[in-house]
N, C-alpha and C positions, 0 to 999 in steps of 0.2 A: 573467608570473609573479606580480605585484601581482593578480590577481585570481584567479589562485589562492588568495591568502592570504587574498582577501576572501571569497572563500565559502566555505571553511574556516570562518573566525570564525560566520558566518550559518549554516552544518550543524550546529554543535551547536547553537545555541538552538531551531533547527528541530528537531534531533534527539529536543529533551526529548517535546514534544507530540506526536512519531509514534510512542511508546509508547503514549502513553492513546489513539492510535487507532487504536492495533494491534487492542486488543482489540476493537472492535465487526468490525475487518476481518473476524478469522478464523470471527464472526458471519456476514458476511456473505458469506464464500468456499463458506458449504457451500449456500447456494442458489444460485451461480452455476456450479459443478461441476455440481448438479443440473439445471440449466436446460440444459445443453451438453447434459448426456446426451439429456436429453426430446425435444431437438433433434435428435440425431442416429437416436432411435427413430424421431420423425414421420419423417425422410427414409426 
């Protein structure tokens, strides 16, 4: 249970920084979408 609490405390400081890098994610989701598809054309 103690470590539980300990990654709690470490989620939010993590949490702040996976916002500013949400944004290049959702950059970067729409050529990996595209690349499945290309992939499943060639097959």
């Amino acid at each position: 249970m103690r470590g539980i609490r300990e990654t709690r405390g470490e989620m939010p400081i993590t949490h702040y920084p996976l916002p500013i890098t949400h944004y290049p994610l959702p950059i970067t989701h729409y050529p990996l979408p595209n690349d499945k598809l290309q992939m499943t054309n060639t097959k």
